[in-house]
Structures are given as structure tokens and as C-alpha cells.
N, C-alpha and C positions, 0 to 999 in steps of 0.2 A: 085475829088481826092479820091483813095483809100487808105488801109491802108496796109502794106507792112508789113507782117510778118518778128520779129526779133527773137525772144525765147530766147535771149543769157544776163548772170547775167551782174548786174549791180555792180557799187562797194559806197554805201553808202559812206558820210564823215564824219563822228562822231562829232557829238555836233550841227551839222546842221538837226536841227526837226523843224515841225510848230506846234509849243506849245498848236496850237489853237484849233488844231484836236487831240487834246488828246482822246481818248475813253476809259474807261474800259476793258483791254482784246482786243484791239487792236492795230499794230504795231506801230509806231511814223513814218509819213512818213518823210526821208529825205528831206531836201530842196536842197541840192544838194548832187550832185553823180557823177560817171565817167562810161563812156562807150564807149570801143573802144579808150581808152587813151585820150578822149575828157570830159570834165566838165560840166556839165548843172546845170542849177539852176529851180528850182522849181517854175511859177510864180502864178500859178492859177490850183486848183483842181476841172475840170470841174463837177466830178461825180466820185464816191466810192459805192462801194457795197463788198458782201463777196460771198464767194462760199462754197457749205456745202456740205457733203454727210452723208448718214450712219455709224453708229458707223462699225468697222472692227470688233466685236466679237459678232456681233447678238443682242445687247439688243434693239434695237429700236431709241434710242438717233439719234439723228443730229449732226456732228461736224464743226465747220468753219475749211476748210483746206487751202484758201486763201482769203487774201482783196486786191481787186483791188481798183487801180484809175483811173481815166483818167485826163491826166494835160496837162496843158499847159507850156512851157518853158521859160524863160527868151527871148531866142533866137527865139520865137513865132511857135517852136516843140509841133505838139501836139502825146502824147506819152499813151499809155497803159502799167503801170507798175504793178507788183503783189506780194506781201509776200506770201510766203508758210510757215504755221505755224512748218511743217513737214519738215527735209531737207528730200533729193528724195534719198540719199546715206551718209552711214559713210564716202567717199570723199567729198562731197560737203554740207559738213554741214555747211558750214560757206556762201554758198550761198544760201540766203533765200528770195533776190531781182532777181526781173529776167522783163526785156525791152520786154514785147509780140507783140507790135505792134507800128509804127512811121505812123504818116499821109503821105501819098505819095504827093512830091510837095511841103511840105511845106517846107522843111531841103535844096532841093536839092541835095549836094552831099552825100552818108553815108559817117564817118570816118570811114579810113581802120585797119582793124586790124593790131598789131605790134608783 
């Protein structure tokens, strides 16, 4: 079973966090969210990391610019989700979740976009 490229935002549900993965300076992953007009729930975070690069004005610093997860779903979806600390445009500031990859096989069919 592959993993089946999605790149496309997700839509958090506000007051739905796993309290338990609080970090310092890192984002509150949602336990559920919407995508594709379809609801998921959150049931297991297999694995979390961040991704860094270079400060943008040369001093040498490190910055996190995303933390990923990898989860597993209610619906037994297993999912690669990501926060961008940065939104990518003054359009899409308000998406800062974004679905990078679904396990191929395990969902069967995707929901169609509306």
C-alpha cells in the first residue's frame, strides 16, 4: 500500500485539541477536522517531527517552518498532516493545516470535492 499524494488544506474544528501533546511553541493538533466536506477524527498520532530551514536574512539561526504528524483516523485513515507556522500568502493565511498524504487502500474511495 502506497501513499497517495493530497497537498490540499484541511479545516480544523475549534475546541477539538489533544491536550496531551501540548508543546511549547508548538501547534495544538486538532482531533478533528474536515476535508473534502467529510469529518475525521483523530485516533492515534503514529509519529511527529518538525521541519526547519535557515533564517531568511542570513544570521545563521534555524527556524521550524512546519510540524508534521502522522495519524491515524477514527475511520482506521492513515493520514500525513502538516502546520505551517508561516501562511504561503496574504490569501491563505487562515490555512495553516494542509492533508500531504492518505495511505493508499486503506480509505478506498477519496470524498469528492463540492
Amino acid at each position: 500500500m502506497g501513499e497517495q499524494l493530497i497537498s490540499e488544506s484541511i479545516t480544523p474544528i475549534t475546541g477539538q485539541v489533544d491536550e496531551r501533546r501540548i508543546t511549547i511553541g508548538a501547534p495544538l493538533l486538532p482531533t478533528r477536522f474536515i476535508w473534502r466536506g467529510v469529518e475525521y477524527s483523530v485516533a492515534e498520532v503514529l509519529e511527529s517531527w518538525k521541519e526547519t530551514s535557515p533564517c531568511r536574512h542570513g544570521s545563521g539561526e534555524r527556524y521550524v517552518r512546519k510540524h508534521w504528524f502522522r495519524v491515524r483516523t477514527a475511520g482506521n485513515e492513515e493520514m500525513k498532516i502538516y502546520f505551517e507556522r508561516q501562511p504561503r500568502s496574504g490569501r491563505q493565511r487562515k490555512q495553516r493545516w494542509w492533508l500531504y498524504t492518505l495511505r493508499e487502500g486503506v480509505t478506498g474511495k477519496l470524498p469528492k470535492i463540492t
